[in-house]
KEKE-3310 file (N, C-alpha, C; in steps of 0.2 Angstrom, whole numbers, plus 5000, padded with zeros to 4 digits):
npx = (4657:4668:4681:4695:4707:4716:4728:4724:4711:4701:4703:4709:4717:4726:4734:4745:4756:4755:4761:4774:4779:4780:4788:4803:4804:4806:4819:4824:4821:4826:4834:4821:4810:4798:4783:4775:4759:4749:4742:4747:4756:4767:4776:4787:4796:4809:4815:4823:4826:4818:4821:4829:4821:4812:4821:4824:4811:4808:4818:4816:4801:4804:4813:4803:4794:4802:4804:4789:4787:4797:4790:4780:4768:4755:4754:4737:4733:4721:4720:4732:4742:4748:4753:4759:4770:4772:4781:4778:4785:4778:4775:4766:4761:4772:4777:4783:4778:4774:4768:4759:4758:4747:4745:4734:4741:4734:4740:4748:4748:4758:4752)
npy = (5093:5082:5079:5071:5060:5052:5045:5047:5056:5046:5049:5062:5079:5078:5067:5064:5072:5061:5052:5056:5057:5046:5042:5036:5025:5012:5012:5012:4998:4984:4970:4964:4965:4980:4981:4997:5004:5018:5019:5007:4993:4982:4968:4959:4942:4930:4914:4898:4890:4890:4893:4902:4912:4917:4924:4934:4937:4944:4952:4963:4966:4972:4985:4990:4994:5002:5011:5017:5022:5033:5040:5045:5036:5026:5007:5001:4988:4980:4978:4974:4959:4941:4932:4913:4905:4892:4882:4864:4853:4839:4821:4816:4801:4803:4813:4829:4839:4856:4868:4880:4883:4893:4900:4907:4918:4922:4938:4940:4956:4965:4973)
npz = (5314:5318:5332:5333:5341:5338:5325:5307:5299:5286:5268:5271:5271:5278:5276:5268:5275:5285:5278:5274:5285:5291:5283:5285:5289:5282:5283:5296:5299:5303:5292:5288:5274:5269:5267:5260:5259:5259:5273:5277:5282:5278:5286:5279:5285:5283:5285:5284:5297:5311:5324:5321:5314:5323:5332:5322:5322:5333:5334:5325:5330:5342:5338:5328:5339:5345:5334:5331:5346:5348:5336:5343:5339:5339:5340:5329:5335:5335:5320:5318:5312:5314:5300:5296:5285:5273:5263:5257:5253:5241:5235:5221:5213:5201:5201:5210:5219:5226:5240:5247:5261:5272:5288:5300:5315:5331:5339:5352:5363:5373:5387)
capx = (4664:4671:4685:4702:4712:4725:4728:4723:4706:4702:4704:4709:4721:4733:4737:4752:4759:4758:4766:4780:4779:4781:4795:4810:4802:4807:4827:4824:4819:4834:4834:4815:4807:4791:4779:4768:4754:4745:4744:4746:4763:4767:4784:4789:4804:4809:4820:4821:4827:4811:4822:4833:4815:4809:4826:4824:4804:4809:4822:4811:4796:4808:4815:4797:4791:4807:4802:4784:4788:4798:4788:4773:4765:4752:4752:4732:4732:4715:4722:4736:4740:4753:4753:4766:4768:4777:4781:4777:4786:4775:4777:4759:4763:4778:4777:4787:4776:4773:4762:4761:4752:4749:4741:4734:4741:4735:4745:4749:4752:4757:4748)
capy = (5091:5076:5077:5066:5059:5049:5042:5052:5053:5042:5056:5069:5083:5077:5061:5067:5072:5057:5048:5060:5057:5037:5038:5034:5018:5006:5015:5009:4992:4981:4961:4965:4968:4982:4983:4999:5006:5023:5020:5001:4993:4974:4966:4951:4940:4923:4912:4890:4889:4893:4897:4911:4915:4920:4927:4938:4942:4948:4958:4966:4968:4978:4991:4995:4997:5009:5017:5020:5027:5037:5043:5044:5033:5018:5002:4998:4979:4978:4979:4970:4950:4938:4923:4910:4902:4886:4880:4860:4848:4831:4818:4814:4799:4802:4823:4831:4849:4862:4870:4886:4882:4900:4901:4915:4918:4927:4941:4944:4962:4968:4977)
capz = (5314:5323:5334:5330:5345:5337:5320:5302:5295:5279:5263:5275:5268:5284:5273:5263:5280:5287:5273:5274:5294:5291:5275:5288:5291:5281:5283:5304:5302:5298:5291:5286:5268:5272:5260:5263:5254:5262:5281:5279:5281:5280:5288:5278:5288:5283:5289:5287:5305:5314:5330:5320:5312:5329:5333:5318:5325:5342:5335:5322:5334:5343:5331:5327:5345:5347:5331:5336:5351:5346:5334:5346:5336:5342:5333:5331:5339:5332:5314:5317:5314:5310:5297:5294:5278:5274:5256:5259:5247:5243:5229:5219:5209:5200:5203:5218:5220:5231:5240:5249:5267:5278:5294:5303:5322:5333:5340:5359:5364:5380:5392)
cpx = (4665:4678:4689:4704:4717:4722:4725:4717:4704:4700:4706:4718:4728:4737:4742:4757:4761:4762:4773:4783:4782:4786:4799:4808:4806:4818:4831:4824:4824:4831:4826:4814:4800:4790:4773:4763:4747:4747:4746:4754:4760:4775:4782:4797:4804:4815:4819:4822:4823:4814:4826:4826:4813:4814:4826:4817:4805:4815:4818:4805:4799:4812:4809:4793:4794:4804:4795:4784:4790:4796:4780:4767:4761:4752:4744:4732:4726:4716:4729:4736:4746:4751:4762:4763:4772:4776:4783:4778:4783:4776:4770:4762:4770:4782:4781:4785:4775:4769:4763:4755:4754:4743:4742:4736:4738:4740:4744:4750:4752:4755:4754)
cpy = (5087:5077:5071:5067:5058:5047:5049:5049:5051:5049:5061:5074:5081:5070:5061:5067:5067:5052:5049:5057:5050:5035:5034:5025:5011:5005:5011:5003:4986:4972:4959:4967:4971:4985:4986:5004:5011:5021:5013:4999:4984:4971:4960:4950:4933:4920:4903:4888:4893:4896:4904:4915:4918:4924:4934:4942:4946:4952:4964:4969:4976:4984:4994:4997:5004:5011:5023:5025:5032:5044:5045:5043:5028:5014:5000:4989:4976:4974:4974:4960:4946:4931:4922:4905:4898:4884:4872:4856:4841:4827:4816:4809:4798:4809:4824:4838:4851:4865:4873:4884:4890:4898:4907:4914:4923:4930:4941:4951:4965:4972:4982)
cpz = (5320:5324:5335:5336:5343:5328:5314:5297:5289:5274:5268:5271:5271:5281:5271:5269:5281:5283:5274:5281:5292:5285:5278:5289:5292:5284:5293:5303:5300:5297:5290:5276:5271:5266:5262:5255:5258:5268:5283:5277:5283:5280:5284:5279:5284:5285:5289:5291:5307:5320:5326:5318:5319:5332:5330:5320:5329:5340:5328:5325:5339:5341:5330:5332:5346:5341:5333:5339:5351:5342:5336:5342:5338:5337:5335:5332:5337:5326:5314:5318:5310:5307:5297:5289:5276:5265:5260:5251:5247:5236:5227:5214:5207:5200:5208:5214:5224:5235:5245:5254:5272:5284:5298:5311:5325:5338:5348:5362:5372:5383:5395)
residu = (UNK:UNK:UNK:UNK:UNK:UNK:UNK:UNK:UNK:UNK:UNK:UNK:UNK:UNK:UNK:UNK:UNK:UNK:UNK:UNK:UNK:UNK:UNK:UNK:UNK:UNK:UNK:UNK:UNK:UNK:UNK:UNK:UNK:UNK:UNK:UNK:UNK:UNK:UNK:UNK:UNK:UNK:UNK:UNK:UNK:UNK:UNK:UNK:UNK:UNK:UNK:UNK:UNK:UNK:UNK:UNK:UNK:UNK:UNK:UNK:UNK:UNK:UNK:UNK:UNK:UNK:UNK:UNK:UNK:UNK:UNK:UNK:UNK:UNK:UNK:UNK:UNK:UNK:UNK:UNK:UNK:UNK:UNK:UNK:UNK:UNK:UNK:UNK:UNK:UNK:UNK:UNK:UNK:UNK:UNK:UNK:UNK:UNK:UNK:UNK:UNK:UNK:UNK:UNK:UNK:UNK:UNK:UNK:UNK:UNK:UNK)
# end
């Protein structure tokens, strides 16, 4: 038998728990869509003002730290990562389409 620090081992019975443990989640995090799925959560924000968008991240980033905490929870930093995704309108010819450009950033996390 291996000893658990943190977090819930993959098929483990304590799974269901956790689920129940992380339900209030989405009910904390305001001006966010979170789309989760077993122990995996994904915040989608948008915004076409890139300064409100990033007003909107830094106040999102904050809700989930104070949730965490709260819930003496760690975010794995390993595991985390943010994309941004731009719908880019071009004209081909006589066309005007679309096209959905994402980019991966890397995250900062403080020490």
């Amino acid at each position: 038998m291996q000893e658990i620090n943190q977090g819930v081992p993959r098929g483990s019975v304590l799974g269901p728990l956790f689920l129940l443990h992380i339900n209030d989640l989405p009910v904390n995090i305001h001006d966010a869509n979170l789309v989760m799925f077993a122990d995996d959560t994904n915040v989608l924000l948008s915004n076409s003002d890139e300064r409100l968008l990033q007003t909107k991240i830094d106040r999102v980033v904050a809700e989930l730290e104070t949730w965490f905490n709260r819930n003496d929870l760690v975010i794995n930093a390993g595991k985390t990562g943010v994309m941004l995704c731009r719908l880019i309108w071009f004209e081909e010819h006589t066309a005007t389409s679309k096209v959905l450009a994402c980019q991966y950033l890397r995250v900062h996390h403080k020490s």
